[in-house]
C-alpha positions in Angstrom: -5.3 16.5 -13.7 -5.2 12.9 -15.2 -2.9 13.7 -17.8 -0.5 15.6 -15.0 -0.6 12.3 -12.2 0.2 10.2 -15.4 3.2 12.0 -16.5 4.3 12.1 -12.6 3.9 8.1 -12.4 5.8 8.0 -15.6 8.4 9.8 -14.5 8.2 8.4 -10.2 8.5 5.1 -11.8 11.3 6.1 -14.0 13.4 7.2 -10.9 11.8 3.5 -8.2 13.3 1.4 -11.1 16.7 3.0 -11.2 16.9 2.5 -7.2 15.3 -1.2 -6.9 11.6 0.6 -5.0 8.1 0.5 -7.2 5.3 2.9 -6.9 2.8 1.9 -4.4 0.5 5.0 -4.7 0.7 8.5 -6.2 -1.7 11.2 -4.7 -2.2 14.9 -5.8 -4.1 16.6 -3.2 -5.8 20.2 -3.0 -5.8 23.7 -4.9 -3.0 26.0 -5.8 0.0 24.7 -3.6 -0.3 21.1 -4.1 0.5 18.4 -2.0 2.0 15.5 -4.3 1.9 12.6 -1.6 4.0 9.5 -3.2 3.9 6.2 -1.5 6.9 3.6 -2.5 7.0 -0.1 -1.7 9.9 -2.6 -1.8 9.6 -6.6 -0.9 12.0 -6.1 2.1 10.5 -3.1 3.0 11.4 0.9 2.6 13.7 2.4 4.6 13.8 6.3 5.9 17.0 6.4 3.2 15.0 5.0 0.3 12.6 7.5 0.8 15.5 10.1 1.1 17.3 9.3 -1.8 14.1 8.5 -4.0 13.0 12.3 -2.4 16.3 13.8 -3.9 16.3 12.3 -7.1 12.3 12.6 -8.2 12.8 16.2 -6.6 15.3 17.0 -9.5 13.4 15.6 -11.9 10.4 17.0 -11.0 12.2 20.1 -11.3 13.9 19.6 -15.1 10.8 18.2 -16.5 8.3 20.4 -14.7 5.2 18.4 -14.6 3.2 20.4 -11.8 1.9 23.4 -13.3 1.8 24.7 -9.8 3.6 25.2 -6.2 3.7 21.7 -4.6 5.4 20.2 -1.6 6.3 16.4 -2.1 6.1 13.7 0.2 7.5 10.4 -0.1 7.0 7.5 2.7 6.2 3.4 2.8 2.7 2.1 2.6 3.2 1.7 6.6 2.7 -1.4 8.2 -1.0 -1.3 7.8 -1.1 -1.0 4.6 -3.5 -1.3 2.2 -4.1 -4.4 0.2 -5.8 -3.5 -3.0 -5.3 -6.5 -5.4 -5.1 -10.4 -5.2 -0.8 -10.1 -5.9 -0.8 -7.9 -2.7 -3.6 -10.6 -0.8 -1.3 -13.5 -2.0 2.6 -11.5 -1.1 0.7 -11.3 2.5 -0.1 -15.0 2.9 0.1 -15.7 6.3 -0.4 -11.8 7.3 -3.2 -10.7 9.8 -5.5 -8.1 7.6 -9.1 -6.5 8.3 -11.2 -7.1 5.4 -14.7 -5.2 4.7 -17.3 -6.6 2.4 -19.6 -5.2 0.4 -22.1 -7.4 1.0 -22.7 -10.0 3.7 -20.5 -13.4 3.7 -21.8 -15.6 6.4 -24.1 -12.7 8.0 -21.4 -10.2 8.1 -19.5 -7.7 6.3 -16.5 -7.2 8.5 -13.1 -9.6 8.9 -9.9 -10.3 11.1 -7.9 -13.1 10.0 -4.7 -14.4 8.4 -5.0 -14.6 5.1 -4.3 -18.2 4.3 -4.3 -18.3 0.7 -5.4 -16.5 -2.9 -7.4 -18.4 -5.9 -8.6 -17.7 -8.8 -10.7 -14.7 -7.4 -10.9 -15.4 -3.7 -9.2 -14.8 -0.5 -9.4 -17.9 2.4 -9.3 -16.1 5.3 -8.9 -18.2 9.1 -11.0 -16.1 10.9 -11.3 -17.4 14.8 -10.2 -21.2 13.7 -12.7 -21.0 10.9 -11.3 -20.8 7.1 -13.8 -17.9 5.7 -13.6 -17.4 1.6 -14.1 -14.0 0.5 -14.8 -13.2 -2.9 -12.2 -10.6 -4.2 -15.0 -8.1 -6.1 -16.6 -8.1 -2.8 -14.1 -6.6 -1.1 -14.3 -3.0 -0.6 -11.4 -2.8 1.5 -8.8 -4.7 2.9 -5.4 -3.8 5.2 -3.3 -5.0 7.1 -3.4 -5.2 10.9 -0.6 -4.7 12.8 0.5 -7.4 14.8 2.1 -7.3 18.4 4.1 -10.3 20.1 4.1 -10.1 24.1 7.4 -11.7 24.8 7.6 -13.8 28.2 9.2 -12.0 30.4 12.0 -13.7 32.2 11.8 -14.3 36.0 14.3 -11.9 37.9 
């Protein structure tokens, strides 16, 4: 199965370059029909029509270079906006982000964060956590997302 997601990253990332998007994740899930599930990212962030016209085009490639020795149904879609953050390049393109953090062991008696990521170094993650500046270490994070965040507006008097 290893050899099969590599060839379909091969040839997902083949199709992302041509149309400006990169792979964000590639999943192959279950047993005789397949569900290839693949996730695309882009720094101003993917539209329903970048995930129609990547659709179209992997779809045909798929189908000329045959990958999937099996029935599949593809999906395509964004990362979402709480997306996961898996390496210090996606901590430090979220810098000023709101993101829920879970360690795997215990930074100043706990193991679970809400902040704004403030800033990446070497291998940590400065985190203002309740007007506090937390620093996680990066190999003790076992995982990290982002939160969505929603802005009341003041309502104008009638």
């Amino acid at each position: 199965m290893n050899d099969i997601k590599q060839k379909i990253l091969k040839l997902a990332n083949q199709v992302a370059g041509d149309q400006g998007l990169e792979i964000f994740n590639i999943e192959i899930l279950g047993k005789g029909k397949v569900l290839l599930k693949v996730t695309l990212n882009k720094e101003t962030g993917v539209t329903l029509e970048d995930c129609e016209r990547f659709s179209k085009s992997f779809g045909a490639l798929l189908d000329v270079e045959d990958p999937v020795p099996c029935p599949y149904t593809l999906e395509v879609s964004s990362p979402g906006l709480d997306r996961p953050i898996r390496s210090l390049k996606d901590f430090e393109e979220n810098t000023g982000k709101l993101a829920r953090i879970i360690t795997s062991e215990k930074i100043e008696s706990q193991n679970f964060f809400i902040g704004k990521i403030i800033k990446t170094n070497n291998n940590s993650i400065n985190l203002l956590v309740k007007d506090r500046e937390i620093i996680i270490p990066f190999d003790k994070i076992s995982k990290a997302k982002l939160e969505v965040e929603l802005k009341c507006r003041k309502s104008s008097p009638m």
